[in-house]
C-alpha positions as CSV (number, residue, x, y, z in Angstrom):
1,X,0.0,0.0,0.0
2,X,1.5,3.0,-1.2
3,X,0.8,6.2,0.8
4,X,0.8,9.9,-2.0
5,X,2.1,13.3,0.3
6,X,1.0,16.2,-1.0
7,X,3.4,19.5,-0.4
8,X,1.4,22.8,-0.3
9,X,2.9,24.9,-2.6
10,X,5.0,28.2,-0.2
11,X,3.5,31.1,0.4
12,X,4.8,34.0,-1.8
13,X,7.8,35.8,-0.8
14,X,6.6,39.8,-0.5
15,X,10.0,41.5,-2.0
16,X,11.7,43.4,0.3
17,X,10.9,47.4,-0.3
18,X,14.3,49.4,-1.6
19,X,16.5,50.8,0.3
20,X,15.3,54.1,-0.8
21,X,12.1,53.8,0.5
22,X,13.1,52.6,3.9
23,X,15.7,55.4,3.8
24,X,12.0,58.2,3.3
25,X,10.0,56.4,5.9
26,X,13.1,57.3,8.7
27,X,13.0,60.2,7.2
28,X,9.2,60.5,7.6
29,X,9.7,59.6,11.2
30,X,11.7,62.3,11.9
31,X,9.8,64.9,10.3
32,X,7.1,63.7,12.3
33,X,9.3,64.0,15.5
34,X,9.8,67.7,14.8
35,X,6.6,68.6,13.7
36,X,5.4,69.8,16.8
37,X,7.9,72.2,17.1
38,X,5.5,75.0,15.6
39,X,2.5,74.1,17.8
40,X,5.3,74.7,21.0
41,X,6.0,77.8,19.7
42,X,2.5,79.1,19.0
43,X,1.8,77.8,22.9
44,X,5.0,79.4,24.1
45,X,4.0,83.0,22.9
46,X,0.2,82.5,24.2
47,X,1.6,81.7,27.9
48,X,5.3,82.5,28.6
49,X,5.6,85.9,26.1
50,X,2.9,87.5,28.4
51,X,4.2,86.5,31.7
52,X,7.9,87.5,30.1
53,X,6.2,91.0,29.9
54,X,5.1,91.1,33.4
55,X,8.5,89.6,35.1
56,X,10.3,92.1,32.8
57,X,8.0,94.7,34.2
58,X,8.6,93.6,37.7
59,X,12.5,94.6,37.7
60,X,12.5,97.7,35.1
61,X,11.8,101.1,35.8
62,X,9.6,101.8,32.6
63,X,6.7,99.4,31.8
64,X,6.5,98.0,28.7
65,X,5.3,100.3,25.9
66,X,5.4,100.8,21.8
67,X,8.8,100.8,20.6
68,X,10.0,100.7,24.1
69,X,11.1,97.7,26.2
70,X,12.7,98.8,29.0
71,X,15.8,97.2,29.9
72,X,17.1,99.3,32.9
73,X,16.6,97.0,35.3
74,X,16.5,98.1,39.2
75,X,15.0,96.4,42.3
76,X,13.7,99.3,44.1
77,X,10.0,98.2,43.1
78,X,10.4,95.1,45.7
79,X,10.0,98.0,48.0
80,X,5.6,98.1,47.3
81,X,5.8,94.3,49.2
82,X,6.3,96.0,52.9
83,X,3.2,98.7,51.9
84,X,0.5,98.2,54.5
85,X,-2.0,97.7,52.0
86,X,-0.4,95.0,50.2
87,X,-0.2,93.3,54.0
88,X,-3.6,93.4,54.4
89,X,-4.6,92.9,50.4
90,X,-2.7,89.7,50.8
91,X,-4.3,88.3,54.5
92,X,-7.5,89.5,53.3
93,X,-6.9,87.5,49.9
94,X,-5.7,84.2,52.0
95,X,-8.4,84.8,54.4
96,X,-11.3,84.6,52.3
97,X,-9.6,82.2,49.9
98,X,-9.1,79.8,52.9
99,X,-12.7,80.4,54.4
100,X,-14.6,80.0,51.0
101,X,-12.8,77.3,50.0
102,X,-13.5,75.3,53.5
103,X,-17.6,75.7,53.0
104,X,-17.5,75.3,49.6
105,X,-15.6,71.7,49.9
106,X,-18.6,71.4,53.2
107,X,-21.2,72.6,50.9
108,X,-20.0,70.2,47.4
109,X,-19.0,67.2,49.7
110,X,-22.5,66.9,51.6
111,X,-24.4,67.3,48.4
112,X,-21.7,64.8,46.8
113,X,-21.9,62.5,50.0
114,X,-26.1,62.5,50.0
115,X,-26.7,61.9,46.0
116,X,-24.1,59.3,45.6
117,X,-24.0,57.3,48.8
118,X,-27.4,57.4,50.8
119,X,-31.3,57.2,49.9
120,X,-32.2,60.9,50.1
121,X,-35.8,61.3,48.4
122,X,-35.8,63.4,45.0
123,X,-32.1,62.4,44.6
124,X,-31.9,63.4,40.6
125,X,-33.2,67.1,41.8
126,X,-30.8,67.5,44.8
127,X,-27.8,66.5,41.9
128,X,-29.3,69.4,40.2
129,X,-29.3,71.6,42.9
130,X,-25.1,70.9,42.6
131,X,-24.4,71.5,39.2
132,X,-27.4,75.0,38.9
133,X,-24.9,77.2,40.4
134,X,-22.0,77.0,37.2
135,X,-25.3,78.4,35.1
136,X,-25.3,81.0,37.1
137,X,-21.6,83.3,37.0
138,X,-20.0,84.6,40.2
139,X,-19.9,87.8,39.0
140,X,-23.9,87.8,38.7
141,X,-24.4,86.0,41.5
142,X,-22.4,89.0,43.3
143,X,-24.3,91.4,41.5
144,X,-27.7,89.6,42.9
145,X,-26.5,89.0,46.4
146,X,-25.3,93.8,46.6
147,X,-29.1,93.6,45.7
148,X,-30.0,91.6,48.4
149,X,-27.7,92.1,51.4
150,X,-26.4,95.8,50.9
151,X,-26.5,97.6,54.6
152,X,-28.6,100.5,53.2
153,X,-31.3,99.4,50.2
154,X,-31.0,95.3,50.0
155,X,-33.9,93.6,49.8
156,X,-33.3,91.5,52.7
157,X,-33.0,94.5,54.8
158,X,-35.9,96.2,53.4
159,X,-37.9,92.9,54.2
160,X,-36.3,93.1,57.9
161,X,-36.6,97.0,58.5
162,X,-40.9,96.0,57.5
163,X,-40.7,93.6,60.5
164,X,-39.6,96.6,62.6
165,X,-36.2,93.8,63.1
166,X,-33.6,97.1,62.0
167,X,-30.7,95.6,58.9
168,X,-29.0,92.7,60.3
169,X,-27.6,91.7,56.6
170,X,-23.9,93.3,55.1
171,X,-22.6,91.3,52.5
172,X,-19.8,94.0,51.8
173,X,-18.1,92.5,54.5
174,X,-15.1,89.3,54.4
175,X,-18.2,86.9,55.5
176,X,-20.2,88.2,52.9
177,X,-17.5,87.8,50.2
178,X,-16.6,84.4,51.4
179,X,-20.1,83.3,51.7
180,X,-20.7,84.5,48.0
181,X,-17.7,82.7,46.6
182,X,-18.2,79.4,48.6
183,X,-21.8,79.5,47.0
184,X,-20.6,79.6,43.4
185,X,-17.4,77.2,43.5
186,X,-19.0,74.8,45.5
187,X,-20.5,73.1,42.2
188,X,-16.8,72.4,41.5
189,X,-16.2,70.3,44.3
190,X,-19.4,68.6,44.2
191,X,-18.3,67.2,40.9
192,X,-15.2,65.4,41.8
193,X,-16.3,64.6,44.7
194,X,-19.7,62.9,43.3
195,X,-17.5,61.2,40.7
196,X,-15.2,59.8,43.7
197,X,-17.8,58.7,45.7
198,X,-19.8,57.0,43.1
199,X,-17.2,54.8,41.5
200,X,-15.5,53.9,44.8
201,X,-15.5,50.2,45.8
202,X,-17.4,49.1,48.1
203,X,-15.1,46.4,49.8
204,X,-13.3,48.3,52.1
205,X,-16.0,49.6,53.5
206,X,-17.8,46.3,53.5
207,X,-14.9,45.2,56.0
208,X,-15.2,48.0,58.0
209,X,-18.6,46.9,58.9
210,X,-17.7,43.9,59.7
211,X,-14.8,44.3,62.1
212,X,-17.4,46.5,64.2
213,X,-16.9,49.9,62.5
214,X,-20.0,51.7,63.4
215,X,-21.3,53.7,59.9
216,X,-19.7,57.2,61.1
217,X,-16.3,55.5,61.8
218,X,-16.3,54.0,58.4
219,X,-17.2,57.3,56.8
220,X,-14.1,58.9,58.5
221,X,-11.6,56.3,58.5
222,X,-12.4,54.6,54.9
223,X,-14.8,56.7,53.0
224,X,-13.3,60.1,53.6
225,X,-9.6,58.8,53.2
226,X,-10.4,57.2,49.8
227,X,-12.2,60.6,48.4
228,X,-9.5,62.5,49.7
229,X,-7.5,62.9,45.8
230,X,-11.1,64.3,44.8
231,X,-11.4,66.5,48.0
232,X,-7.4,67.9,47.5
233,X,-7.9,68.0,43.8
234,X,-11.5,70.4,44.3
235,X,-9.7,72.2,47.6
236,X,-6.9,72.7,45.2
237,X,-9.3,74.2,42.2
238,X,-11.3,76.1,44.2
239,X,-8.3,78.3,46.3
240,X,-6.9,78.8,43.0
241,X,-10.1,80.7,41.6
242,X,-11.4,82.0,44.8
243,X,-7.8,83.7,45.5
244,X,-7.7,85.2,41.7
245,X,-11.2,85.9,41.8
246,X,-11.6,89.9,40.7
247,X,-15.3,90.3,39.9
248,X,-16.5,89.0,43.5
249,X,-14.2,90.8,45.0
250,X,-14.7,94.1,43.5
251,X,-18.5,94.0,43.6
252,X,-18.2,93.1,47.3
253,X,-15.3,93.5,49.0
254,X,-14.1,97.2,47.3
255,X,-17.6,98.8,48.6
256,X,-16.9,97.7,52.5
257,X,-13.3,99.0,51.4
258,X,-11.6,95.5,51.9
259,X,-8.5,95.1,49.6
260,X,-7.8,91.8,48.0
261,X,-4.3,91.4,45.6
262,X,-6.7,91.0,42.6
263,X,-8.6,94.4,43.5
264,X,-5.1,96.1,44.9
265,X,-3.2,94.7,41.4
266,X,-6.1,96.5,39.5
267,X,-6.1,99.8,41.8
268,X,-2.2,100.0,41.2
269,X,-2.9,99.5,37.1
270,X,-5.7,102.3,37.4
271,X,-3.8,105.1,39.4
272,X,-2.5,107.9,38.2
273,X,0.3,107.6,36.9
274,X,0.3,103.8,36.7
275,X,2.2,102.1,38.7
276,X,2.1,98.5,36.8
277,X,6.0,98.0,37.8
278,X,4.9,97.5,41.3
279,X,1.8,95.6,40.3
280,X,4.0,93.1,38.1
281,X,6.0,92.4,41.7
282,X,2.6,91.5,43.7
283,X,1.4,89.6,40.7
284,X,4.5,87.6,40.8
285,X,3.9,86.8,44.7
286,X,0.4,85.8,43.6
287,X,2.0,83.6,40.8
288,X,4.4,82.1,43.4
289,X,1.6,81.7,45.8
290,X,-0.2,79.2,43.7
291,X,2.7,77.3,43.0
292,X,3.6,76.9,46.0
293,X,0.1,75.5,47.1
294,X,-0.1,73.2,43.6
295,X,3.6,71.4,45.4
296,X,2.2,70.6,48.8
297,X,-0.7,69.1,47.3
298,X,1.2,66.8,44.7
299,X,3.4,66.1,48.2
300,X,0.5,65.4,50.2
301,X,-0.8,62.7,47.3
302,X,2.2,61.2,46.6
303,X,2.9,59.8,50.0
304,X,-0.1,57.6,49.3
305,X,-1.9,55.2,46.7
306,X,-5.2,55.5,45.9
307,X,-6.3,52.3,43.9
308,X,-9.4,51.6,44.9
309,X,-11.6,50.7,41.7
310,X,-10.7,47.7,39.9
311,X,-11.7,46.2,36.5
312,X,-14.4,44.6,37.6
313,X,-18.0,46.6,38.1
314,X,-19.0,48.2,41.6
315,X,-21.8,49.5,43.2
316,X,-21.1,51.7,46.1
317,X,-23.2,51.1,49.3
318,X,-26.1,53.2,49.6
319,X,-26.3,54.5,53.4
320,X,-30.3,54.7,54.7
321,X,-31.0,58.0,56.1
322,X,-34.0,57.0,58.2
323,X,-35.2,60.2,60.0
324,X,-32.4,62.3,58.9
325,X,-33.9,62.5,55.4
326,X,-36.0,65.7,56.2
327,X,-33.2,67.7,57.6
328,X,-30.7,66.5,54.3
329,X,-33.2,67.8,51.7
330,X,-34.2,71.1,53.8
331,X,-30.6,71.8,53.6
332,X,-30.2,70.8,49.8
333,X,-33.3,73.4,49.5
334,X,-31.6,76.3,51.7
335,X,-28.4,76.1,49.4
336,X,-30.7,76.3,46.7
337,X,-32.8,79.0,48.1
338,X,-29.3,80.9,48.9
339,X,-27.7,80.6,45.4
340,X,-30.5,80.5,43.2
341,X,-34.1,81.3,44.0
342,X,-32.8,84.6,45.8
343,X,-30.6,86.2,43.1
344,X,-32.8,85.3,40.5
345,X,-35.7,87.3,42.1
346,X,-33.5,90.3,43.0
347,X,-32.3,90.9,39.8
348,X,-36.1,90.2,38.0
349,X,-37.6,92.6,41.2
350,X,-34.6,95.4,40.2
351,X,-35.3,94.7,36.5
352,X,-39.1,95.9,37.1
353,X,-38.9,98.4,39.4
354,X,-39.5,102.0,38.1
355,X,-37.1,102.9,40.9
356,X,-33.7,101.9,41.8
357,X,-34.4,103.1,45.4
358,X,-37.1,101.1,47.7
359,X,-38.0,101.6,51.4
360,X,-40.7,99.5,51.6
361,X,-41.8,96.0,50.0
362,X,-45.3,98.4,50.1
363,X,-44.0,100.3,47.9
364,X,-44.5,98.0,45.1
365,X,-48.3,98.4,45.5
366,X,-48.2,102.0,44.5
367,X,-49.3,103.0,41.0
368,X,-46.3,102.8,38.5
369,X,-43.9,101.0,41.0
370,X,-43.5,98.3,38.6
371,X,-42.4,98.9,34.8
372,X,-41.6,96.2,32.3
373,X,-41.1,98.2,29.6
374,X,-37.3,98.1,30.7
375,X,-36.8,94.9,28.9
376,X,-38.2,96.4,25.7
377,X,-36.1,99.4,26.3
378,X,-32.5,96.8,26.9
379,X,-33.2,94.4,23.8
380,X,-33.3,97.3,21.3
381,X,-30.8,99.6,22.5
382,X,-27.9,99.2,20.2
383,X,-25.9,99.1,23.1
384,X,-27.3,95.7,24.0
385,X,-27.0,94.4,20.6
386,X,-23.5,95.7,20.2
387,X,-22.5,93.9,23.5
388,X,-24.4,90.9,23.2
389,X,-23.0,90.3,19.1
390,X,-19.1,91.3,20.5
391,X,-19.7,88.1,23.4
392,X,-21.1,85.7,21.2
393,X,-18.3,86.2,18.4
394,X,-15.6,86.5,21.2
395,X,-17.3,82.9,22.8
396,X,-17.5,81.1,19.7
397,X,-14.1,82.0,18.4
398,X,-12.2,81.2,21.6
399,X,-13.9,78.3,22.3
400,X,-13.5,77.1,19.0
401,X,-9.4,78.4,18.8
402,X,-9.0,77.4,22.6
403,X,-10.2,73.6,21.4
404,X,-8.6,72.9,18.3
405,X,-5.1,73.8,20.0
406,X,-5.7,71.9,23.4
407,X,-6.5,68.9,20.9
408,X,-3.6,69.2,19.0
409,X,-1.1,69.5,22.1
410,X,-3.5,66.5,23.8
411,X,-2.9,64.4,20.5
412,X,1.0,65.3,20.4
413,X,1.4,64.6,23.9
414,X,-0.3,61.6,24.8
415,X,-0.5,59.8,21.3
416,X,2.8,61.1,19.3
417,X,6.4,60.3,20.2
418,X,7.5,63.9,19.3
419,X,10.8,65.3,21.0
420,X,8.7,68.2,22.4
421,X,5.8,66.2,23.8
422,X,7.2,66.9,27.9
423,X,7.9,70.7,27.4
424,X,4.6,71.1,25.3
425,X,2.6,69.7,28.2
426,X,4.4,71.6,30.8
427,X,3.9,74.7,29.0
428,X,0.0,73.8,28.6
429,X,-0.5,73.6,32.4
430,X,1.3,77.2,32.8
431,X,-2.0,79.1,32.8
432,X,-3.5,77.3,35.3
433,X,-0.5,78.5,37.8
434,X,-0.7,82.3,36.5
435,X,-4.0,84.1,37.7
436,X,-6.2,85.9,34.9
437,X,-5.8,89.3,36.2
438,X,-2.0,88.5,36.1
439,X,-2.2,87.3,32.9
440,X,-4.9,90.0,31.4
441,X,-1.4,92.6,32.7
442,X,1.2,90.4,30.5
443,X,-1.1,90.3,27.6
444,X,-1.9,94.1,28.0
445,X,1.4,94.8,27.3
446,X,2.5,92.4,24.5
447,X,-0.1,93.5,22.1
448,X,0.8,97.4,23.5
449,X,4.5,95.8,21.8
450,X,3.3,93.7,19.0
451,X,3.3,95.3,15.5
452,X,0.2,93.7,15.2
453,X,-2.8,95.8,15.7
454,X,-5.4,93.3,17.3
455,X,-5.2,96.0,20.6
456,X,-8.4,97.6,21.1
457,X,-9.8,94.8,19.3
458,X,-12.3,91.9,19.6
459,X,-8.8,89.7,18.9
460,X,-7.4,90.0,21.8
461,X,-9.5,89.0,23.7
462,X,-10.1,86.2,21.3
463,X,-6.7,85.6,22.3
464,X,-6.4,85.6,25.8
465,X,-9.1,83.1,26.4
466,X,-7.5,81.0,24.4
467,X,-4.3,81.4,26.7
468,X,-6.4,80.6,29.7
């Protein structure tokens, strides 16, 4: 018996490409390499020519100006750091930045805590509660709140003085300011620390409960210590924008004549004559201040690991309130009440008021108290128009310049090999270390320098929120 083998035929050899073709792919490689090298420039001027100016400006005599750099250099503006005002400017600045950020982290991580972790009724609601106050700006908010709690004509007062009670309310005052800002940042920590608390696993805790640990010890000595990247990262966030914060400050503070370095950096811009050398020094201690702060937090978190979600799905535990579930949601609804509900009918009542002046809430009953005819009045006023067309173009443009660059230095970063990948993301994070009133000073004077004329122009601002 005879046995056949059959041999498959071999598979085709694929010929080798030239040497001259493997020569252009290297080549190809490196061009690729280097072809970031014009998005790092285009980042570099946004971010470090701007704060250049203002260091510059910090150790010259002359501030920048058109066809005028000044180069004579002198340390005599160091002197402005020993003025009393820039003492207090900076503890007032600390103080409130502290403060605010403190009951904003109290305010975030309860409405974080109760929505993620526990059986509060009308949970999807209280979420919303956290996230309605980024709808509504600081700066308005501010606006709403010198409507309500002015010493003299807020409405809150007005309400007080009818009860025959006198004006217990002064929000131009450090608790005031702080209250304000804690209101409007706390939707920042609310969403870190919701995200934390949601995706955390359960286990830990789980064993907690079953060596004994009563449901407040866990919370302290497991929950709180796992959120506690979300709670620094938020802290972090927060005492950043609170301590820049101008428009709060000046809306509140300036009236009960409380400095802050934002509001003393913008009174030193605005005297006359300028004195933006000395403001360039106290926006570098600003600068260095935030900094500073940014290293102890990466210190405090990298003493520690925070794995605590694996692969696998999780469900955190869900705590029952039992009769604490009243008192939860009439907080929720005071924090609401406080941030919303109140502002929003101060500025509608000041909207339709014939008068900008009101002793009485009986007042409002008299003929002609109220007048909506202002609205009509606002929305055809060229003014209006003018302002409202200049925010949209400025909003669309930056958002749409600020987005196509952060996703080409995200692409060239985290999915190229290109040689300037490191120094491209360094140079991205800049902004958030140099405060917007600091920067708004840098990018003042470049475009003063530039032989570009975008100063005076929609442009630059185009431009500097896509710096920022």
């Amino acid at each position: 018996m005879s046995s056949t083998s059959v041999l498959e035929p071999a598979p085709p050899m694929t010929p080798r490409p030239p040497a001259p073709t493997r020569r252009r792919a290297r080549r190809i490689g490196r061009r690729g390499k280097v072809a970031s090298l014009p998005l790092l420039a285009v980042v570099a001027f946004l971010v470090l020519v701007p704060a250049g100016f203002v260091l510059l400006a910090a150790f010259s005599k002359e501030v920048p100006r058109p066809g005028s750099i000044g180069l004579d250099l002198t340390l005599q503006n160091i002197r402005v750091l020993t003025e009393a005002g820039v003492i207090g400017a900076t503890l007032n600045s600390l103080i409130i930045a502290f403060s605010a950020t403190l009951l904003a982290l109290a305010i975030g991580g309860f409405l974080a805590f109760v929505t993620a972790r526990t059986n509060v009724p009308c949970k999807g609601f209280i979420f919303l509660i956290g996230l309605m106050p980024l709808f509504l700006p600081s700066y308005v908010g501010a606006l709403a709140w010198s409507l309500l709690g002015s010493p003299g004509a807020g409405l809150i007062n007005v309400a007080f003085r009818d009860l025959g009670m006198g004006s217990p309310v002064n929000v131009y005052t450090i608790g005031g300011v702080v209250m304000v800002m804690a209101m409007y940042y706390a939707p920042y920590a609310f969403l870190l620390m919701h995200s934390s608390m949601s995706l955390m696993n359960p286990d830990l805790e789980d064993a907690s409960s079953v060596h004994g640990g009563s449901t407040w010890h866990t919370i302290r000595s497991v929950t709180t210590p796992l959120a506690l990247p979300a709670i620094l990262g938020s802290g972090l966030l927060m005492f950043i924008l609170i301590l820049e914060n101008f428009p709060v400050a000046q809306v509140l503070a300036t009236p009960g004549q409380i400095d802050t370095l934002p509001t003393f950096i913008y009174r030193l811009m605005n005297t006359s004559p300028s004195r933006g050398n000395e403001a360039s020094v106290i926006a570098i201690v600003l600068v260095a201040a935030v900094v500073t702060i940014t290293l102890v937090q990466r210190r405090i978190l990298a003493k520690r690991s925070y794995t605590t979600v694996s692969g696998k799905g999780v469900k955190a535990r869900t705590l029952p309130l039992g009769r604490f579930k009243a008192p939860v949601v009439a907080v929720a609804l005071a924090y609401f009440l406080l941030a919303i509900v109140l502002p929003l009918l101060a500025l509608f009542l000041s909207a339709i008021r014939s008068s900008p002046y009101m002793q009485s809430f009986a007042s409002l009953t008299e003929p002609g108290a109220l007048d909506i005819t202002s609205f009509a009045h606002v929305f055809t006023s060229e003014v209006f128009t003018t302002a409202a067309t200049n925010s949209v173009i400025v909003s669309l443009l930056a958002a749409l310049g600020g987005t196509i660059l952060a996703f080409l230095v995200g692409y060239t970063v985290y999915r190229t090999s290109s040689y300037a990948r490191g120094l491209l993301e360094a140079l991205s994070m800049v902004p958030l270390a140099i405060p917007a009133i600091v920067l708004g000073i840098g990018l003042l004077w470049t475009w003063l320098v530039m032989p570009i004329p975008v100063y005076g122009t929609l442009w630059v601002l185009i431009i500097g929120f896509v710096a920022v």
